[in-house]
C-alpha angles and dihedrals in degrees: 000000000000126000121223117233111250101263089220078057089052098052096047091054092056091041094046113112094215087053086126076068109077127246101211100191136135133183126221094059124152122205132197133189107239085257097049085240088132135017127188149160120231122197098247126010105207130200112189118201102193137015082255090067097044096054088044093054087050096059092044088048082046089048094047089035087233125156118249117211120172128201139175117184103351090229097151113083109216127083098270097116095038114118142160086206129063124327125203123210113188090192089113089045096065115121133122102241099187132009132179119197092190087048106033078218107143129185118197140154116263106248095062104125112232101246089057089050091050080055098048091043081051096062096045087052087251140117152185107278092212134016142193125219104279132028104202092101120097110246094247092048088053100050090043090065099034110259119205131185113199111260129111085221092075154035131215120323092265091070085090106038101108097191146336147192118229122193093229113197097272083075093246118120113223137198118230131185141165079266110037118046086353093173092054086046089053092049099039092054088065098026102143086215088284100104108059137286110312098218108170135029133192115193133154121258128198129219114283110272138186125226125215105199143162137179136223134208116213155150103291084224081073093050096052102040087054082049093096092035140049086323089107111022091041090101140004090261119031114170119165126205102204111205110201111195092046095040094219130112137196114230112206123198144164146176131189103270126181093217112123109266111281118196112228114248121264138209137182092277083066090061146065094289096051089048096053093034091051087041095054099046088057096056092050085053085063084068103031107029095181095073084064091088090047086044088058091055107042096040094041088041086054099044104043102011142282098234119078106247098036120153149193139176155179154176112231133145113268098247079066104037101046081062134106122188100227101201119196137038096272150192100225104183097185125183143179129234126151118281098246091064097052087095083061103039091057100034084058102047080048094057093048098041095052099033085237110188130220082258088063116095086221104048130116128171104261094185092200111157101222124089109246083194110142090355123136123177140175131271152254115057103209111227122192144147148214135183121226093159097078104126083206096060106109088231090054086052104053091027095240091136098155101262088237096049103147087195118102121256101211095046146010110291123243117216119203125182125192103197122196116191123222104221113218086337096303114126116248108251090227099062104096093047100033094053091041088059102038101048088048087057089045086052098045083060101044103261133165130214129249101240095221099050132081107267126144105211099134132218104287088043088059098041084062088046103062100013111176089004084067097040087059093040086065096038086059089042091050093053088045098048108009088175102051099249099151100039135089136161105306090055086050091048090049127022108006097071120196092317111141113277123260136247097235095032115128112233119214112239098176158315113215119183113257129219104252092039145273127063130302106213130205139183148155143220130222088242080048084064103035139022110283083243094046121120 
């Protein structure tokens, strides 16, 4: 069924001044999270082409008092880019502007994915200098979240960003630095999507590289007694999928090598058959939790290996190296503690998963004050690093560490990600009490949570979290967007406080389970109630 286009929209579209730029919006559009957590249907979905659209579709928002969200992928999977206004999509706004190969330096509109910036760096004889696990984000939408790969030699993604313009609500586009507007680029690195359209982004890029890696299962005893020592500095990237029922881990590591390209190895678990056996287990999980333990062990055996020691390799670019397939359609609760505490962390949650006793080698008290009693999860646990605290990192000289940087300041930053699959979209029994659970033990230990993942932790938890770094955060958005136009209700439920609401702010109405699984979500601003020039 159509939708018919808000006369007061209309209106505004044959009144507007810039109406020679075009306005490339549709209605009755349906959008997903990556995942399929949440679902929703904004009143326009709009593709800009140009700056020159973008700043056109802000001051129409402006005109009609409509929020603006923007999403690329939808690859987190909580509710920050849903929206009943309008939604904005950068995929059409995508090329490199400027490159050069002596500097590395390399100038591109926002909304370029990651893996076609990987392309375009490739034929320039350039690359990332750090990845996550995926590349299917836009870069802006990877620096605005906070974005990490897993290498003490480095910190988040926007270490390298050198500059970048943001469309702020009064519909300009301005350039910020570490030098000029230095407060709006440490908030913007880190925006959240509340403080405008990111449109343009400098970063420096390194020469392309290739990575020789392998990766180990072991016994989990090894890992943790290596923590303290080379575990982490052994290699340039160093990642760890702890396994707790079988108590083992695979180390992964890797390091540029100058070897030709080598393909790992596959067996029957990396096709067709591994995915939809995998895939089917889980679901029957769903039913019968307590297989989950024996699951871990037969699908990880068969991917990396039964036997302890086992290892694999390979020689791959990496653009291809740095990646992870990540399956199924996930919960990912990520947090950030300092590295020195990650021994505890996951002896704990071992303790507490497994219902170890004092006569156990491995045992420790959690003290987590939930009952584990008849609760299976998935596994792995994700464990990575990064390392902001490196006097010589150009954000730690001029002080424009992002304002919402989760990372700590006195050490290298431990990441740990406690991922729950969706079979086949149905929500994993074990989520309420196993989150619950997890994020009290990251915050016992001082953690802070990944913004685009699912955590709980509410407003005044937060406000702890970041004191005076958020204070200024919102002192930087108000200036920006003084009318909440890029704001709804995940920004109020997490980083605005109790602060008045704003003209502009979208209100959730509701999110009501669907059929085949997730959220449909559903809200409402103030113009959505009443004419843009009513009273």
């Amino acid at each position: 069924m159509s939708t018919a286009l808000d006369p007061a929209i209309a209106q505004a579209l044959a009144q507007s001044d810039s109406s020679a730029v075009p306005f490339r919006m549709r209605t009755n559009h349906v959008q997903t999270t990556w995942a399929k957590t949440f679902s929703w249907m904004p009143e326009l979905y709009i593709q800009p082409e140009s700056l020159e659209e973008i700043e056109h579709l802000v001051n129409l928002a402006r005109k009609c008092r409509r929020r603006v969200t923007t999403v690329g992928c939808g690859h987190s999977p909580s509710a920050i880019t849903c929206t009943s206004s309008w939604l904005v999509n950068l995929d059409n706004y995508n090329k490199i502007l400027a490159s050069d190969h002596t500097t590395g330096i390399v100038t591109m509109q926002s909304g370029i994915r990651l893996y076609q910036l990987s392309a375009e760096l490739e034929k320039l004889g350039l690359a990332m200098p750090n990845l996550g696990s995926i590349n299917h984000q836009s870069i802006a939408g990877a620096i605005s979240t906070g974005t990490h790969g897993s290498s003490l030699q480095h910190g988040l993604l926007s270490e390298d960003i050198l500059s970048l313009r943001i469309t702020l609500a009064d519909g300009t586009t301005k350039k910020c630095s570490r030098g000029e507007n230095t407060e709006l680029f440490r908030a913007s690195l880190i925006s959240l999507g509340a403080l405008g359209i990111i449109t343009e982004i400098t970063f420096k890029a390194v020469p392309a590289y290739t990575l020789k890696w392998k990766q180990i299962i072991d016994k989990d005893v090894k890992m943790f007694n290596r923590w303290s020592g080379d575990l982490w500095t052994h290699a340039h990237y160093v990642r760890v999928w702890w396994y707790p029922y079988t108590r083992r881990a695979v180390v992964w590591s890797a390091s540029e090598t100058n070897e030709a390209v080598q393909d790992p190895k596959t067996s029957w678990y990396d096709g067709s058959l591994g995915y939809y056996i995998y895939h089917n287990l889980l679901y029957v999980a769903q039913y019968i939790p307590r297989i989950l333990p024996w699951v871990e062990w037969f699908v990880f055996g068969s991917q990396y290996g039964f036997a302890d020691g086992t290892t694999t390799g390979a020689v791959q670019s990496s653009a291809k190296a740095l990646l992870m397939n990540c399956l199924y359609s996930q919960f990912v609760n990520e947090w950030a503690i300092p590295l020195s505490k990650g021994p505890e962390a996951l002896r704990r949650l071992s303790s507490w998963l497994n219902h170890l006793t004092p006569e156990d080698p491995d045992y420790v008290p959690h003290n987590i004050p939930f009952s584990a009693e008849g609760l299976y999860v998935h596994a792995p646990v994700e464990v990575r690093v990064s390392d902001t605290s490196n006097p010589e990192l150009d954000s730690v000289k001029s002080n424009t560490r992002p304002y919402l940087d989760i990372t700590s300041h006195d050490e290298p930053t431990l990441y740990l990600n406690a991922t729950l699959y969706r079979p086949y979209h149905a929500d994993p029994p074990c989520r309420q009490r196993y989150y619950e659970a997890f994020e009290w033990l990251m915050r016992d230990l001082g953690g802070k949570p990944h913004w685009a993942k699912n955590f709980e932790a509410d407003g005044m938890q937060i406000e702890r979290m970041y004191g005076s770094s958020l204070q200024q955060w919102r002192k930087v958005r108000e200036e920006a967007d003084p009318d909440g136009m890029f704001v709804g209700p995940w920004h109020r439920r997490f980083v605005l406080g109790l602060s008045p609401r704003l003209p502009f702010e979208e209100v959730e109405l509701s999110q009501r389970p669907k059929w085949s699984g997730g959220l449909r979500y559903l809200g409402i601003t103030p113009s959505q109630i009443k004419g843009p020039n009513d009273a």
